[in-house]
C-alpha positions as CSV (number, residue, x, y, z in Angstrom):
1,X,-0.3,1.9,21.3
2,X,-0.1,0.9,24.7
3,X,1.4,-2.4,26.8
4,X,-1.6,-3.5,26.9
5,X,-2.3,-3.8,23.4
6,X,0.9,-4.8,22.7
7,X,-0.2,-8.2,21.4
8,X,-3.0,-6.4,19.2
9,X,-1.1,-5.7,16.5
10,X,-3.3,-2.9,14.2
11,X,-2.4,-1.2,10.8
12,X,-0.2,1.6,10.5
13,X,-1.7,4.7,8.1
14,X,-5.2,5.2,6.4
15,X,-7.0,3.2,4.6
16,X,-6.4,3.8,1.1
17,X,-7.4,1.1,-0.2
18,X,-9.9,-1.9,-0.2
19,X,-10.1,-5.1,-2.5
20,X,-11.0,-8.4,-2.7
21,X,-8.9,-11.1,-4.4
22,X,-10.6,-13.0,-6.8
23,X,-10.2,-17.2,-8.3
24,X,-8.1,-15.5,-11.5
25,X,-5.9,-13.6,-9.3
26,X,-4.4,-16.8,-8.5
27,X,-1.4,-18.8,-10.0
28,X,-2.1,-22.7,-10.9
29,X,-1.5,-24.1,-6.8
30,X,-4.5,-21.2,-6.1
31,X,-2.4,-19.3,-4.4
32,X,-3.2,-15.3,-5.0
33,X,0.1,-14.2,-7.5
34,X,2.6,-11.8,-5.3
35,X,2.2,-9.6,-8.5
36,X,-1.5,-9.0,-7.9
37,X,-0.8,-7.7,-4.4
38,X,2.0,-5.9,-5.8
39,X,-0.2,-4.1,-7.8
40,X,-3.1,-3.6,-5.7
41,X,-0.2,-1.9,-3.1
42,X,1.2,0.5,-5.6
43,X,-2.6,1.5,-6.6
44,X,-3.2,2.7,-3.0
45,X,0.0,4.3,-2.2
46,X,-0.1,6.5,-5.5
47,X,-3.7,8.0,-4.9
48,X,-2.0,9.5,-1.9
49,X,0.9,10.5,-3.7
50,X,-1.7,12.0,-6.1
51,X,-3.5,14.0,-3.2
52,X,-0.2,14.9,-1.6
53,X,1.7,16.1,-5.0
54,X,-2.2,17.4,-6.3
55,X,-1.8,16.0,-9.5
56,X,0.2,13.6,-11.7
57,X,3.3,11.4,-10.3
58,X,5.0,8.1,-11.4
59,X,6.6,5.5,-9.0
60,X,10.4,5.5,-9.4
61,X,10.6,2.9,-6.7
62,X,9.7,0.2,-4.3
63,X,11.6,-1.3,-1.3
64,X,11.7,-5.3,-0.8
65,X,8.9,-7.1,0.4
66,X,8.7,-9.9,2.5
67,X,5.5,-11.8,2.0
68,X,4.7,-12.6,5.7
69,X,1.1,-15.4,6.0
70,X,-0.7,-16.1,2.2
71,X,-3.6,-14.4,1.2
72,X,-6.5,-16.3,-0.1
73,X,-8.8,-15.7,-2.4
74,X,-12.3,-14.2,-1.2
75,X,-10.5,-12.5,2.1
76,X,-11.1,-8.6,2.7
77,X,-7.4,-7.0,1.3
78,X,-7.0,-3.5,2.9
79,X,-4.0,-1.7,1.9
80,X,-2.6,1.1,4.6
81,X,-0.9,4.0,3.7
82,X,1.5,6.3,5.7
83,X,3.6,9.1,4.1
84,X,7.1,8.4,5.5
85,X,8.8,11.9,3.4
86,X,8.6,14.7,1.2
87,X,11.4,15.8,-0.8
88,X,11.5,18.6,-3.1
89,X,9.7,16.3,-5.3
90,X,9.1,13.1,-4.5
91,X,7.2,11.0,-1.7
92,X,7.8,7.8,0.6
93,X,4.8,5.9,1.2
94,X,5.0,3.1,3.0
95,X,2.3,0.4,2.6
96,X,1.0,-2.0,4.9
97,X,-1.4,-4.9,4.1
98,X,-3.6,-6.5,6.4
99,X,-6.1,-9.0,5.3
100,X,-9.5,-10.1,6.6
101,X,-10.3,-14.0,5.8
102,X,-13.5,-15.3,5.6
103,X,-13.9,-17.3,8.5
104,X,-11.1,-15.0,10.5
105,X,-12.5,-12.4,13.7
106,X,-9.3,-10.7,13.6
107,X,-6.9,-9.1,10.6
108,X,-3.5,-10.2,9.8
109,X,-0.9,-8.6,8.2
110,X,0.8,-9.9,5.2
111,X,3.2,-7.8,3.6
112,X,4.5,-4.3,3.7
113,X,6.4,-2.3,1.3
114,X,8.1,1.1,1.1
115,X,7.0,2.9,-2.5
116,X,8.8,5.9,-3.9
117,X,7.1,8.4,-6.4
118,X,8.0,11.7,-8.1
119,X,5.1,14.6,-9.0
120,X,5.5,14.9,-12.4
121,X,3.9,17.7,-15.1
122,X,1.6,17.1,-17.8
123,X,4.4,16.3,-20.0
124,X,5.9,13.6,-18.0
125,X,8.6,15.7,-15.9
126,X,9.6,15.7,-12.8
127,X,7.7,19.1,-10.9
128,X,8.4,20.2,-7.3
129,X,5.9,18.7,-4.4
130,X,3.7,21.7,-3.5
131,X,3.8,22.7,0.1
132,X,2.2,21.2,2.4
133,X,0.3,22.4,5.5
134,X,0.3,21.0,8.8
């Protein structure tokens, strides 16, 4: 990013994941429920986990989240995902979401969230990350 495009703010990571919130997503006001986004958040940040770890992995946690503009119902959700760290056997993902509304020309971002996850076996325990090449 450059001064010039400082006031073009653009999403952080790879897409990893695209949705589109529907009228029973939404709480009684019609607002879509937090917990939907939630949801759709933790979906995209563990299929990179998955690639990353090459199989199985659980999340074991999630940094705060502070809901920035709503997201309405029928707008383009993308969720982007950036791999923060590798440990010996867990991963930081950190998830941004940036939404499209129907009527909109330009994305806006409405939430981000850090997510934590550990590879685990077929059995359910924690396995070592496997190396990773550059």
């Amino acid at each position: 990013m450059t001064a010039y495009d400082d006031d073009k703010p653009t999403p952080r990571g790879e897409l990893a994941l695209q949705v589109i919130p529907l009228p029973v997503d939404t709480n009684a006001n019609g607002d879509v429920f937090a917990g939907w986004l939630v949801k759709q958040m933790d979906i995209a940040a563990a299929t990179m986990a998955g690639r990353i770890s090459q199989g199985r992995n659980a999340t074991v946690a999630m940094d705060r989240m502070e809901f920035l503009s709503p997201l309405r119902v029928g707008s383009q959700v993308g969720c982007y995902c950036e791999l923060v760290d590798i440990g010996r056997s867990s991963m930081k993902i950190n998830v941004e979401v940036w939404t499209l509304d129907r009527t909109a020309k330009n994305p806006r971002k409405v939430t981000e969230g850090l997510f934590v996850y550990v590879a685990i076996d077929e059995h359910g325990r924690i396995r070592e990350v496997p190396e990773q090449s550059l």
